[in-house]
N, C-alpha and C positions, 0 to 999 in steps of 0.2 A: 715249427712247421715250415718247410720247403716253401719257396715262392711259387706261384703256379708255372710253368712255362710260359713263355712269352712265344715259340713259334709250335705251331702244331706240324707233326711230324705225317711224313707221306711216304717216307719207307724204313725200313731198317737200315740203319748204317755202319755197316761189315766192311765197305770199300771207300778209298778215297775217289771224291768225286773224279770223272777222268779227265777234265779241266781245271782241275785245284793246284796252286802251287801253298805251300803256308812255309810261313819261316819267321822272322823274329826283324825288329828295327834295330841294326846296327849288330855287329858280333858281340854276343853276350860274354862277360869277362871268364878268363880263365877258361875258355873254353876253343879248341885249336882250329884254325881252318879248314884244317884236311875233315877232320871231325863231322865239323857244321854240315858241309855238304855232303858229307856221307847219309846224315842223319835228317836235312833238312831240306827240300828244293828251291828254296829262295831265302834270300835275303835284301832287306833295305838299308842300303848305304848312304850316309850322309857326310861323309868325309869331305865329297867334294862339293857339300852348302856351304862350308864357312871358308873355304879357300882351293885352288886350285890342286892339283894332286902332282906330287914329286913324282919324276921317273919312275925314282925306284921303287915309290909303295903303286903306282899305277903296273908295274911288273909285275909285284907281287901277288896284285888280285889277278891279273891276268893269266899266270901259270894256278893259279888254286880254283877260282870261281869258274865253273863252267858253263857254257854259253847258255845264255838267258835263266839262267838263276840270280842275278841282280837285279835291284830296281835303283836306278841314281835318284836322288835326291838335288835337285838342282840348283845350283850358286843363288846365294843369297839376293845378290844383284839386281838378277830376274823379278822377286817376288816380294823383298822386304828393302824398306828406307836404310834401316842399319845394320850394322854384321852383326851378328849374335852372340859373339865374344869379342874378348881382345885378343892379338896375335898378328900371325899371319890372315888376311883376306885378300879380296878383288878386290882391283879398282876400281872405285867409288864416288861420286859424285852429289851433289841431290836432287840429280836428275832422276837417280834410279830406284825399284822396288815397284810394289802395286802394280807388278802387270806391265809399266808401262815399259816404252821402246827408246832406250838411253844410248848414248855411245859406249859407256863400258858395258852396258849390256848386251850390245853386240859381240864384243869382245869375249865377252861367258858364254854365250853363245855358240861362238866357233872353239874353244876350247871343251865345253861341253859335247860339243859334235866328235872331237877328236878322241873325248875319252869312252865314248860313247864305240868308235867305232873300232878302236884298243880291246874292250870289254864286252862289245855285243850283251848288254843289259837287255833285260825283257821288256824293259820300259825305264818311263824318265819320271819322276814324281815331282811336282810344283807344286809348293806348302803354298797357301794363304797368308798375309800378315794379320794381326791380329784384329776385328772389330771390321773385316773388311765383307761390310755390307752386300748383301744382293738388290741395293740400287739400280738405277737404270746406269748410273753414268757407271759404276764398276762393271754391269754387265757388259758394256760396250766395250770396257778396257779387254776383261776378258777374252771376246767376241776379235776384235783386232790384234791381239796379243797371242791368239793361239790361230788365227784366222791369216794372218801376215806374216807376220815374225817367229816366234815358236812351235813352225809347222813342221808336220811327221817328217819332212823330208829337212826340215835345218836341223831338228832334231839328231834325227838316227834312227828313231825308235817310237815305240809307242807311248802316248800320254796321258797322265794321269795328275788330277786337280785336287787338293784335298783344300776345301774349303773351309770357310771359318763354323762358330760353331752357329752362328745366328741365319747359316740357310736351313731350311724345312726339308730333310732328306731326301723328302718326292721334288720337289724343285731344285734342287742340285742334280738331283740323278737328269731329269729331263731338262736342264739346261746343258749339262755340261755332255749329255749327247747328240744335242742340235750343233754344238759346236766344234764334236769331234773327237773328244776326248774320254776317258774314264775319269767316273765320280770316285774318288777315295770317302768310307764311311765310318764310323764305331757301330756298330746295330746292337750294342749291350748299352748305348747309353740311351734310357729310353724317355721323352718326355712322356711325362703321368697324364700329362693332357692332351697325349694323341692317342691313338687307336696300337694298340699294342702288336699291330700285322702292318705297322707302316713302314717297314723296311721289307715284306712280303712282296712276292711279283711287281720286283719294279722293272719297268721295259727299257733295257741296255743292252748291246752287246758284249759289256764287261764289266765288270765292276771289281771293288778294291776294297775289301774290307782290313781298316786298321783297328788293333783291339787295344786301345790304353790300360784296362783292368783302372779306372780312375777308383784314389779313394783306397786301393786297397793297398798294404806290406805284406802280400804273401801272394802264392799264384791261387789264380783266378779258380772260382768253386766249381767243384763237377757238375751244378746244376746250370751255370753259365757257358760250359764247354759244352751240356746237351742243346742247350737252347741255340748257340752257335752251327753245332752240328746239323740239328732238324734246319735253321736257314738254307745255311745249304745246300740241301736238298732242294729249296727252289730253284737253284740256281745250275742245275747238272748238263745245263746245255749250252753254259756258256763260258769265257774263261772268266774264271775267278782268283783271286788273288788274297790269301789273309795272313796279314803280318801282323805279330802279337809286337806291343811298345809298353808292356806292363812291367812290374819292376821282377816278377819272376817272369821273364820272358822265355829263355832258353827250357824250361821247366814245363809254361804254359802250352808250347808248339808242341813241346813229344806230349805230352798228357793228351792233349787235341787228335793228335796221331795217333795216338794208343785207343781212344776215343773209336777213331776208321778202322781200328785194326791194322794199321799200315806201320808199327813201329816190330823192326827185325827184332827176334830174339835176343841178339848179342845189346840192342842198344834199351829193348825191355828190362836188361838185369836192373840197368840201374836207375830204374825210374822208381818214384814211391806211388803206391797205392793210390789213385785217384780218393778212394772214397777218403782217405789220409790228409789229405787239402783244407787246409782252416778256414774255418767259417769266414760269411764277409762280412 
């Protein structure tokens, strides 16, 4: 037996919202550029978290990605103590990560500005490090860090905080619009011990839903792309933003699309049958 829905629907959905962009975390493999954004209106790029971007691949999105279909994903630097792999990264100190305000992170800063203004991104994405608390002393870092330093105007663009997993989705959403910013969310991961409309009419001017599909090796069930869909719909008056980071990702976005009704003919052939979608 089907799980019940988790959000209650308030219209049919035939159309994409006319503030939605949806698309996928990072370009899904084997799958071409030209292609993506044919088929997709955004994407989240993270090339330039673990290190700065070469001319020549900063050209290459520049001629294929069209203006505000990206979201950057922001240098390491900015938000975490360590790089995230080995390799090439920024310069690094242990001054830097957490929000706080480093000299090489100034440095990420103004090269973020520069790629920022190369690529006219729709926004700039700031991940959380991990276990990073909604304390008072982190909210302050936050609160001076996007308030001082990582403001729309050093930026380029607009900003967007994906926080750890230990804030309360209604206290992310309204902290992080006191301070300026969109809240990045999962609304499929749901605690059993909140009220199952807690990601329902929350009060922001935008928000940024990220979809992990946690847990599962296959794309995400038709009954969690309806539940996705009805959200939503609370949401048709504002922009909204949902990029899928599940391991069928490229799959999960047109299935969603197929979903609105919004997927062309030529790129319907070769989708499989929603109800086709393995169990989770």
């Amino acid at each position: 037996m089907p799980a019940p829905a988790l959000y209650a629907r308030r219209l049919t959905f035939q159309t994409m919202p006319p503030n939605c962009r949806i698309g996928t975390v990072d370009l899904p493999a084997r799958v071409e550029r030209e292609r993506y954004f044919r088929e997709l209106s955004y994407l989240e790029l993270s090339a330039l978290f673990q290190a700065p971007l070469k001319t020549a691949s900063l050209s290459r999105w520049q001629s294929m990605a069209p203006p505000s279909t990206l979201g950057l994903v922001a240098p390491w630097v900015l938000t975490h103590r360590k790089p995230p792999a080995s390799g090439p990264s920024w310069t690094h100190d242990p001054t830097v990560g957490d929000f706080r305000i480093s000299a090489p992170g100034r440095e990420a800063i103004t090269a973020l500005h520069n790629a920022v203004t190369a690529l006219t991104p729709a926004q700039v994405l700031f991940r959380s490090p991990p276990l990073f608390a909604p304390s008072m002393a982190n909210r302050e870092l936050l609160r001076r860090f996007f308030g001082e330093f990582a403001t729309e105007a050093a930026v380029g663009a607009a900003r967007v905080w994906l926080p750890d997993g230990l804030w309360e989705p209604r206290i992310a959403v309204n902290f992080a619009t006191e301070i300026g910013v969109t809240c990045a969310l999962d609304p499929l991961i749901h605690d059993p011990s909140t009220p199952a409309e807690v990601y329902e009419d929350l009060e922001a001017p935008a928000l940024y839903f990220r979809v992990a599909g946690v847990g599962r090796g296959g794309p995400i069930r038709t009954e969690k792309l309806e539940d996705l869909a009805a959200l939503a719909e609370h949401y048709q008056n504002i922009a909204l933003t949902i990029a899928f980071a599940s391991v069928a990702r490229w799959q999960d976005a047109r299935n969603f699309k197929k979903l609105l009704g919004e997927v062309s003919a030529e790129a319907d052939a070769d989708l499989p049958d929603l109800n086709d979608n393995p169990g989770e």
